[in-house]
N, C-alpha and C positions, 0 to 999 in steps of 0.2 A: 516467292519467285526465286530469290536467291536461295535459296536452301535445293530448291530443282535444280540451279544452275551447277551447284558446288556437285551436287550426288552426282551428277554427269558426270564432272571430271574427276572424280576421285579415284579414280582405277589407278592403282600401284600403290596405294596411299602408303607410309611408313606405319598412322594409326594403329594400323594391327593389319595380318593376310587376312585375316576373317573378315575385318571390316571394309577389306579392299575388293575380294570376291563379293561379296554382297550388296559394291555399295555403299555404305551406311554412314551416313553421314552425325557427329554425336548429337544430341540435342545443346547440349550445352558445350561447345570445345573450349579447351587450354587454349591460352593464347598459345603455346607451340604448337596446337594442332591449327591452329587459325595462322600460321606465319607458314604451318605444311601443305596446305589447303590454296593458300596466294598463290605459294610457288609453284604450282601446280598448275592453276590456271596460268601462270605466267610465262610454263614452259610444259606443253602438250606432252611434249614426246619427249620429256627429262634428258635434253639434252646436256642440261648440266651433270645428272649425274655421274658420268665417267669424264668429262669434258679436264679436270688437273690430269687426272690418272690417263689419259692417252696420248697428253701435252710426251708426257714425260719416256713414254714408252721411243723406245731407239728403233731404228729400222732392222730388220732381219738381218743377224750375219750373214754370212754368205755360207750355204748349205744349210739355214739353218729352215724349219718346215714348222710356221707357227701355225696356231691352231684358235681360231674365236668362235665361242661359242656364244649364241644369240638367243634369246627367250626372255622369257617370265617368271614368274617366282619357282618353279622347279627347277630354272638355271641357277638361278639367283641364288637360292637358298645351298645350292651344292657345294660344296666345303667352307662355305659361311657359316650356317646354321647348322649342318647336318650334314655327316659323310667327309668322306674324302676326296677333294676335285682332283684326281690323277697327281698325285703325289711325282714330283722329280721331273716332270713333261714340261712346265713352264704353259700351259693354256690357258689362253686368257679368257676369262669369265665377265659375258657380257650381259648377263640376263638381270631384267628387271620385276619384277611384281608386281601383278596384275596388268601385266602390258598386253594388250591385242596387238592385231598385225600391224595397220595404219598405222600405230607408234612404232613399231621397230621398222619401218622401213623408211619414216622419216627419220631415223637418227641412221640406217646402215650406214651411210656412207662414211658418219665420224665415228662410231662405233665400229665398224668392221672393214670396210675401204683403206681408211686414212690408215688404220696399223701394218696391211701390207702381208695378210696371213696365206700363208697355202690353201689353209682347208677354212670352211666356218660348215658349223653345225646348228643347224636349227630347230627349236620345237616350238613353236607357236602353234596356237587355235584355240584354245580351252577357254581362257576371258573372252575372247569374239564369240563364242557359243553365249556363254553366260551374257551378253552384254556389258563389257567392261564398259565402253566407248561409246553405249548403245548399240540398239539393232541393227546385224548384221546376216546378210545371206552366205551362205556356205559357198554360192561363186564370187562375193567379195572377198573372204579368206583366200579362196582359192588364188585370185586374182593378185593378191598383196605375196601371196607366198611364192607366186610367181616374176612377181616382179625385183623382190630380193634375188632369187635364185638368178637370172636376168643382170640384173646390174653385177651379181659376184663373178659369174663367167665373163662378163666382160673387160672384166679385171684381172681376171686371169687367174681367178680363186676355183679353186672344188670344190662342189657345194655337197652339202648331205643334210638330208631332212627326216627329221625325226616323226613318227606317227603318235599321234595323243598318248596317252596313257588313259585308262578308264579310269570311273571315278564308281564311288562306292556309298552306300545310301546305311551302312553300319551306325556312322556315327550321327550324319544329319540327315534322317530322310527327305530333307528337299533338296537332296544334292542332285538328283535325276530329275530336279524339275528345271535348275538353272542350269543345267550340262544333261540335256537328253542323250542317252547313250547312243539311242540312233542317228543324232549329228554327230557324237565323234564317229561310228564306223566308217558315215558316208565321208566324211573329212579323210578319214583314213585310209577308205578306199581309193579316193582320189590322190592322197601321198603316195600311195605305191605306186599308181597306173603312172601319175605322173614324172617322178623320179625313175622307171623303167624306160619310160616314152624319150626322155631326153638325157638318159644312161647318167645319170644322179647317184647320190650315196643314199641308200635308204638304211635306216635304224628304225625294226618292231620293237620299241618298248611295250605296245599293246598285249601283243603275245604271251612276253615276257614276266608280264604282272598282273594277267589278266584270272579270275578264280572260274570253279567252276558253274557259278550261276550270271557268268560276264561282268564281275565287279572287282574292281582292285582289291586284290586281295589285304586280307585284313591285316596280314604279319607286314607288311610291306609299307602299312601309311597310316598314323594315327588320328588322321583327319578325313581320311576317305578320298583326298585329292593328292595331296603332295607325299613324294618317297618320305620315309625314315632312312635310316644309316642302311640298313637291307635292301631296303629297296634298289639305292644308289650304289651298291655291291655290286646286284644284278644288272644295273644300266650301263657301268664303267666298260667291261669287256664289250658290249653287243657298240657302245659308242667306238670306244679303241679300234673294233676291229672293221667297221665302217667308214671310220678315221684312214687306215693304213689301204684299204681297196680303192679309197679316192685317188688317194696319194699314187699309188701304181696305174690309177687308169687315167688316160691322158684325156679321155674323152669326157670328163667328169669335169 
């Protein structure tokens, strides 16, 4: 029973991404992976995690146009792990791994509210398909992703939402069985209609990295899910220039 309870919540785990997208709980864990595994249950929506790091963050100068970005392990991972996060911009990188929506929108407020940014940038959905959090319907995504968008315009933020990225079955063939390609389109579909409907910043990363048989292309992600340094090459301008049309449209 316990071992069911922990696999639930293990989405974002630090264990490893693999073992956080999957799930996977060890049979036998390190006591550090059993003190990661507590914390976890202890704190849903990791709100500890940025919680020193936003203490510390000052309020916007005056003119100045900050920028938070909010996700899951492809935020997460972007000039951590791999690539470069906009070098000399000062953007603050909110993303966590393996996070579906339920969790970032219980931490928005202290994660992207309390810093006070212009813009926030979002890509979630990819763990909610998988079941990070458990099963989930594509109108509860929809639902959470609107509810973020929702509380940042009430604050007086510009919102921009990012559309999935595909995933690729290269290296794990059951990567299309815990991320059917046909829920991200329809998820995707709904990012655009929706960010059009309510004059939003939309970013097609889909487009942008999608091959010719509709899977993330190979040169672009060594796992079939997450960018490499190219990848993140190609995501930097399509985000930037998403970034700077929020900023000019007051309606966003």
């Amino acid at each position: 029973m316990l071992r069911t309870v922990l696999v639930a919540f293990l989405a974002g785990s630090t264990l490893a991404a693999a073992a956080a997208d999957r799930q996977v709980l060890p049979e036998h864990p390190t006591a550090d992976q059993k003190t990661d595994i507590e914390n976890r249950l202890n704190d849903w929506p990791q709100l500890g995690r940025y919680a020193k790091e936003n203490a510390s963050v000052p309020a916007p100068k005056p003119g100045e146009k900050r920028v938070v970005f909010m996700g899951d392990s492809i935020t997460d991972g972007w000039g951590r792990q791999v690539g470069e996060f906009f070098p000399g911009k000062g953007y603050i990188n909110r993303g966590i791994s393996g996070q579906t929506t339920p969790q970032m929108l219980v931490r928005f407020r202290a994660d992207v509210i309390a810093l006070k940014p212009s813009v926030v940038v979002i890509l979630a959905g990819t763990n909610d398909i998988a079941g990070n959090t458990g099963p989930e319907s594509l109108q509860t995504i929809e639902n959470n992703l609107t509810s973020m968008a929702e509380l940042a315009r009430a604050n007086g933020i510009h919102v921009v939402i990012a559309n999935l990225l595909p995933i690729s079955n290269y290296n794990d063939p059951t990567s299309s069985q815990r991320r059917p390609p046909a829920d991200i389109k329809a998820l995707n579909t709904w990012i655009r209609d929706y960010t059009a409907r309510e004059h939003l910043g939309f970013i097609d990363y889909f487009s942008a990295t999608v091959d010719k048989t509709g899977q993330l292309r190979a040169d672009l992600s060594g796992d079939g899910l997450h960018p490499n340094a190219a990848g993140y090459v190609i995501m930097a301008p399509l985000a930037q220039k998403a970034i700077d049309e929020a900023l000019a449209d007051k309606r966003s």
